[in-house]
C-alpha positions as CSV (number, residue, x, y, z in Angstrom):
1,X,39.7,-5.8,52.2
2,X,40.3,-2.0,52.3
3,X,40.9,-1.1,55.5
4,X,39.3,2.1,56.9
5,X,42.5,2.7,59.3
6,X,44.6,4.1,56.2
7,X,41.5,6.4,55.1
8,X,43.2,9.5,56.3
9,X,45.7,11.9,55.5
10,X,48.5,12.1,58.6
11,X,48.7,15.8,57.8
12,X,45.3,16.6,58.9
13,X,45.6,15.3,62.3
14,X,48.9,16.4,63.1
15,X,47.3,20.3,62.1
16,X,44.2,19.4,64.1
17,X,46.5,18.4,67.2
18,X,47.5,22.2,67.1
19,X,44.2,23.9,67.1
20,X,43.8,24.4,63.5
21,X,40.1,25.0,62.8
22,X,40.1,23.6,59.2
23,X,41.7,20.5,59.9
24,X,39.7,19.8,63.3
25,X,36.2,20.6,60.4
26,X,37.5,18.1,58.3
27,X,37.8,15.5,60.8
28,X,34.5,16.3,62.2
29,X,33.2,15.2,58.5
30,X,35.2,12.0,58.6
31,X,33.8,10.9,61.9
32,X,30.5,11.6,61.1
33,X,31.0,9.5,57.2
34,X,32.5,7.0,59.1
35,X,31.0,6.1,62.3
36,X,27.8,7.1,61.9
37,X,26.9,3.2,60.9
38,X,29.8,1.9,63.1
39,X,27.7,3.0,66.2
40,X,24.4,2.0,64.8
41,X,25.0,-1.4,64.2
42,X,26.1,-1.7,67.8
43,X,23.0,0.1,69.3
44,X,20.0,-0.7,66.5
45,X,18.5,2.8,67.6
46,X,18.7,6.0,65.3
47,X,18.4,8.8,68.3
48,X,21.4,7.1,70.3
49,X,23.3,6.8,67.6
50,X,23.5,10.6,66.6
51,X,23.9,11.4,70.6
52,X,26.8,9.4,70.9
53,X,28.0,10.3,67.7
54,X,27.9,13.8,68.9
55,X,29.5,12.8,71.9
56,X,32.5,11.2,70.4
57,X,33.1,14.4,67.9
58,X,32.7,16.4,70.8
59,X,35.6,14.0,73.0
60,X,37.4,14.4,69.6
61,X,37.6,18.3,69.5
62,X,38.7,18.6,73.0
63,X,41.1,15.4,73.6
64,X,43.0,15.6,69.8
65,X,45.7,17.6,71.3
66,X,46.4,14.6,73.6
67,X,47.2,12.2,70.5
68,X,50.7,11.4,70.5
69,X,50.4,9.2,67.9
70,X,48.5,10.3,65.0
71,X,49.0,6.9,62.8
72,X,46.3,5.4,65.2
73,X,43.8,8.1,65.0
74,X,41.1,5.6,63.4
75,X,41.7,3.3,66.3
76,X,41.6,5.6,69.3
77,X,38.3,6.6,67.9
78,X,36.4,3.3,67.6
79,X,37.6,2.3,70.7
80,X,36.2,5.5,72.1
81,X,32.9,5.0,70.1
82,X,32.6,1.6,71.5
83,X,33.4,2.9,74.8
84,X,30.5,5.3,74.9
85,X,28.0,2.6,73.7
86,X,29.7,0.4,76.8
87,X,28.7,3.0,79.5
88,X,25.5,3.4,77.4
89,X,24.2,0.2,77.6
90,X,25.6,-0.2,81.4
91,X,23.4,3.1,82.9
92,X,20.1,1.9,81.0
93,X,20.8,-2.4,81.8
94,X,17.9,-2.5,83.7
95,X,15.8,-0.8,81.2
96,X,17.2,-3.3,78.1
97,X,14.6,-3.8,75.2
98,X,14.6,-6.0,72.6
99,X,11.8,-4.9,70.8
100,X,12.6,-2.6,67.9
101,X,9.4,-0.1,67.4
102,X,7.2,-0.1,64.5
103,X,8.3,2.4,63.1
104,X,11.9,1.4,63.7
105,X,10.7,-2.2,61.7
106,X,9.0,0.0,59.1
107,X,12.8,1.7,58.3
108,X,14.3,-1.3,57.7
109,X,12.0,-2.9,55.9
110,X,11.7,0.1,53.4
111,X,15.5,0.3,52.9
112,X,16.1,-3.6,52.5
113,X,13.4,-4.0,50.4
114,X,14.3,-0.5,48.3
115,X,17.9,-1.5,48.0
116,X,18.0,-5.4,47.7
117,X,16.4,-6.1,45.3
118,X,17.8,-9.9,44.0
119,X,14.3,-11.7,43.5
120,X,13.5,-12.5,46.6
121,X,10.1,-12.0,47.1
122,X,8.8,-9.1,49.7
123,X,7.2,-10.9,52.0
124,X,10.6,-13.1,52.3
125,X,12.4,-10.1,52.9
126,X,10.3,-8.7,55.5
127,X,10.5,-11.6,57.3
128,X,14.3,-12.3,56.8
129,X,15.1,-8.8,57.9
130,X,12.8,-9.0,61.0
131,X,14.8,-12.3,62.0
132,X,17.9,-10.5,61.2
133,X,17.4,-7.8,63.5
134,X,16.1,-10.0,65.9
135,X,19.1,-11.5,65.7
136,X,21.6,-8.9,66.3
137,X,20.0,-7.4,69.0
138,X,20.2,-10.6,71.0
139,X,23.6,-11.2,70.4
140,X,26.2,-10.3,73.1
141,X,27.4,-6.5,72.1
142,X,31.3,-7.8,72.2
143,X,30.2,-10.3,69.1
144,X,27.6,-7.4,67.2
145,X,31.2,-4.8,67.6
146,X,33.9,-7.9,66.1
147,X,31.1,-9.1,63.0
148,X,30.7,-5.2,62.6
149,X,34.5,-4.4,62.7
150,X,35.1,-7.2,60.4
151,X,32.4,-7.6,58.0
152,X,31.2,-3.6,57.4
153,X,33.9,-1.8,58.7
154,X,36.8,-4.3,56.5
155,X,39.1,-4.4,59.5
156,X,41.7,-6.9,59.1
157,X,42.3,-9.0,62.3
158,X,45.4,-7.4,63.4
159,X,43.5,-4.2,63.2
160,X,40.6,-4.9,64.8
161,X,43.2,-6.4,67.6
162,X,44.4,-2.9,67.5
163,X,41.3,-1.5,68.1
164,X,39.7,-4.3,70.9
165,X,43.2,-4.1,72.6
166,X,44.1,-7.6,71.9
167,X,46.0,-10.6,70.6
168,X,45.2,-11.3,66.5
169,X,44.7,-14.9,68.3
170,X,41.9,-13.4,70.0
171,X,40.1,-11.6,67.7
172,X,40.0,-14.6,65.3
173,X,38.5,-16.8,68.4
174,X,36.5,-14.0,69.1
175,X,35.2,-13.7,65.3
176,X,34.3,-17.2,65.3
177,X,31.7,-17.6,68.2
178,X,30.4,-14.2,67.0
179,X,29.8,-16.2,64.0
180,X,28.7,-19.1,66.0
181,X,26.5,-17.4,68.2
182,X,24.9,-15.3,65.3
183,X,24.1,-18.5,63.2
184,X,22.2,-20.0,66.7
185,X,20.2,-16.7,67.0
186,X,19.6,-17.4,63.6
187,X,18.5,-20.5,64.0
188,X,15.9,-19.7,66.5
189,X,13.8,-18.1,63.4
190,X,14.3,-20.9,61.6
191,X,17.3,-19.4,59.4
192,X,19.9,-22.2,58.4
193,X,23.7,-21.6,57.8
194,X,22.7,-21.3,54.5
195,X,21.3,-17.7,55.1
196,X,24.0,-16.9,57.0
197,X,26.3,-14.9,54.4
198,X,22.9,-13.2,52.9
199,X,21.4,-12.0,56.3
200,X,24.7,-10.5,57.3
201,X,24.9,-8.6,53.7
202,X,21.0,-7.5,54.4
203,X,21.7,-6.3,57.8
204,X,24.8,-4.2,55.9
205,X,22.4,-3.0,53.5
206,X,19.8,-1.9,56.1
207,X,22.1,-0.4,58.3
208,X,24.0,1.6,56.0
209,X,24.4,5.7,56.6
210,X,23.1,7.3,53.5
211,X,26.7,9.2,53.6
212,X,28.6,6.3,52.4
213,X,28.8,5.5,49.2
214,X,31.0,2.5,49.0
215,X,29.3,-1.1,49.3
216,X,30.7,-4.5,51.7
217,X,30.7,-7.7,49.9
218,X,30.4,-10.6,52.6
219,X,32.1,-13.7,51.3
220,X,32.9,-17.4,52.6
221,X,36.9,-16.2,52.8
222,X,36.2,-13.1,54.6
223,X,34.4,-15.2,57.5
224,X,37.3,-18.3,57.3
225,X,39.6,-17.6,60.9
226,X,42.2,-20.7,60.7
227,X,42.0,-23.9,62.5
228,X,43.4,-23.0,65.7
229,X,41.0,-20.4,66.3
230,X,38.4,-22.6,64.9
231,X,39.4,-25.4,67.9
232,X,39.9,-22.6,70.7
233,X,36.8,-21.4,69.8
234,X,34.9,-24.5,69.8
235,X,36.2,-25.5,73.1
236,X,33.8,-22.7,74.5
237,X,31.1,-24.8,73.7
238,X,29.9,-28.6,75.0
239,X,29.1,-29.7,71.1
240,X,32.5,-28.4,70.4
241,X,34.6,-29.2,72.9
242,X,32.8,-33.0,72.7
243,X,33.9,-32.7,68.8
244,X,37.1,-32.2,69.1
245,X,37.5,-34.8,72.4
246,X,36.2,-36.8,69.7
247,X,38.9,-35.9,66.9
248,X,41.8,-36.4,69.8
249,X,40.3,-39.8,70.7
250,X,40.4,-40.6,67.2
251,X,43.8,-39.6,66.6
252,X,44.7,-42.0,69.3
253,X,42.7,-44.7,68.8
254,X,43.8,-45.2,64.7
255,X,47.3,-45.3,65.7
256,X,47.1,-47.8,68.2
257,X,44.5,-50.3,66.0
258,X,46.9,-50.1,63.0
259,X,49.9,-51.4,65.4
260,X,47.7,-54.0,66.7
261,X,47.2,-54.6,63.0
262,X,50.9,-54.6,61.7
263,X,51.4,-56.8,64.9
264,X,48.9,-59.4,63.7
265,X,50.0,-59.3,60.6
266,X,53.9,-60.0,61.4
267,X,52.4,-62.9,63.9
268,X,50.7,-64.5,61.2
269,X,54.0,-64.5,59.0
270,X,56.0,-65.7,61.3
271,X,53.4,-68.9,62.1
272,X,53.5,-69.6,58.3
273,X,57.4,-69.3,58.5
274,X,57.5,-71.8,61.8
275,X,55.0,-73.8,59.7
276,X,56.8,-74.3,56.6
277,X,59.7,-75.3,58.6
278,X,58.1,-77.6,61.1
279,X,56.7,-79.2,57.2
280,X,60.5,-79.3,56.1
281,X,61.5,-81.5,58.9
282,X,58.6,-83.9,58.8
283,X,59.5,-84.4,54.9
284,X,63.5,-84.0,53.9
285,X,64.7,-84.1,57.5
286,X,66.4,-81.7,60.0
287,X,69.9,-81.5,58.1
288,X,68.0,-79.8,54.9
289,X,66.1,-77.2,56.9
């Protein structure tokens, strides 16, 4: 993947860290190209995501002179984008809606079906974006920001570590039951693991900012984490931790039967040894054997 975190020239923010009004403009425009659709897939709702956008240019403009580090100018600013939509979503908790509006539906359906056009039929794509969406917006906002970071904003683990303030470890465990919770949500409109890879590139499509102009392919090896995250992650739930008790128990239990095994098997070879030799005795006599 091409990570957005190298997107920048160094020169730019060390200018706009003095005051200079140019360079401080031409962040502005990078923040807006580039987290416009950040923030949206973490909220779902147009309005809020152009107020906090606003709010995190405006933090921006007035803390950039506190950047010591400019190399990790990208990362200081997602994790203040994500910050706002944290304190967000805490002041209106008790006013949480999972409903998207019509007219809200009718914008999604009218980009997904304008810009994916692969044969599906429309009524299919109506109803696979309405599960998508459905989807995301029940999903925990920590998993919707790591399958965001990951799959549309082409973070690379120890990036998006970086960013969450975390091991890679984590955000690999944390990637996977994003994954796994997403494909349950799913699976409560009737979507297998099969339209797993294709709702995630349709929920890419429909989210998109019409300011950028490059395109996320969502394949099998961008989702793969490793096998230990695979098994941490699992633990987390009773169908996986019960799986890999399973594998463990497994992993004992072979062992032990082939020993039993190799043990019957000498047993057996030493009888027909005693055998053969107890028939020696009976025939030619104890001096020959």
């Amino acid at each position: 993947m091409v990570s957005q975190l190298q997107t920048i020239d160094l020169d730019v923010i060390q200018q706009a860290r003095l005051g200079n009004r140019g360079s401080i403009d031409r962040l502005t425009e990078l923040v807006k190209e580039h987290l416009y659709g950040y923030i949206y897939r973490l909220t779902l709702d147009c309005d809020l995501t152009q107020d906090l956008l606003q709010e995190v240019i405006l933090y921006m403009i007035e803390t950039i002179s506190q950047l010591e580090q400019p190399e990790q100018f990208w990362r200081w600013i997602y994790r203040t984008a994500l910050g706002k939509v944290q304190h967000h979503n805490r002041e209106m908790q008790h006013k949480k809606q999972y409903q998207r509006s019509e007219s809200e539906q009718m914008r999604h359906h009218h980009e997904s079906t304008a810009d994916y056009n692969d044969g599906l039929t429309e009524l299919l794509r109506k109803e696979l974006s309405d599960a998508v969406f459905r989807a995301m917006k029940r999903l925990k906002l920590k998993y919707r920001n790591i399958l965001v970071l990951r799959c549309f904003e082409n973070l690379e683990y120890t990036e998006i570590a970086e960013v969450l303030n975390i091991s890679e470890l984590q955000s690999r465990v944390l990637f996977f039951r994003a994954k796994t919770s997403l494909r349950k949500q799913l699976a409560y409109d009737g979507l297998g693991s099969r339209y797993f890879l294709l709702a995630l590139a349709l929920f890419g499509i429909a989210t998109a900012s019409s300011r950028t102009v490059t395109t996320t392919t969502i394949t099998a090896a961008s989702m793969n984490v490793g096998l230990l995250p695979t098994l941490l992650g699992s633990i987390s739930s009773k169908i996986g931790l019960a799986m890999l008790i399973e594998t463990i128990a497994l992993g004992l239990v072979l062992p032990f039967q082939m020993f039993l095994m190799a043990v019957g098997i000498a047993t057996l070879i030493g009888l027909g040894i005693f055998a053969v030799c107890a028939l020696g005795n009976c025939f030619f006599g104890s001096d020959n054997f």
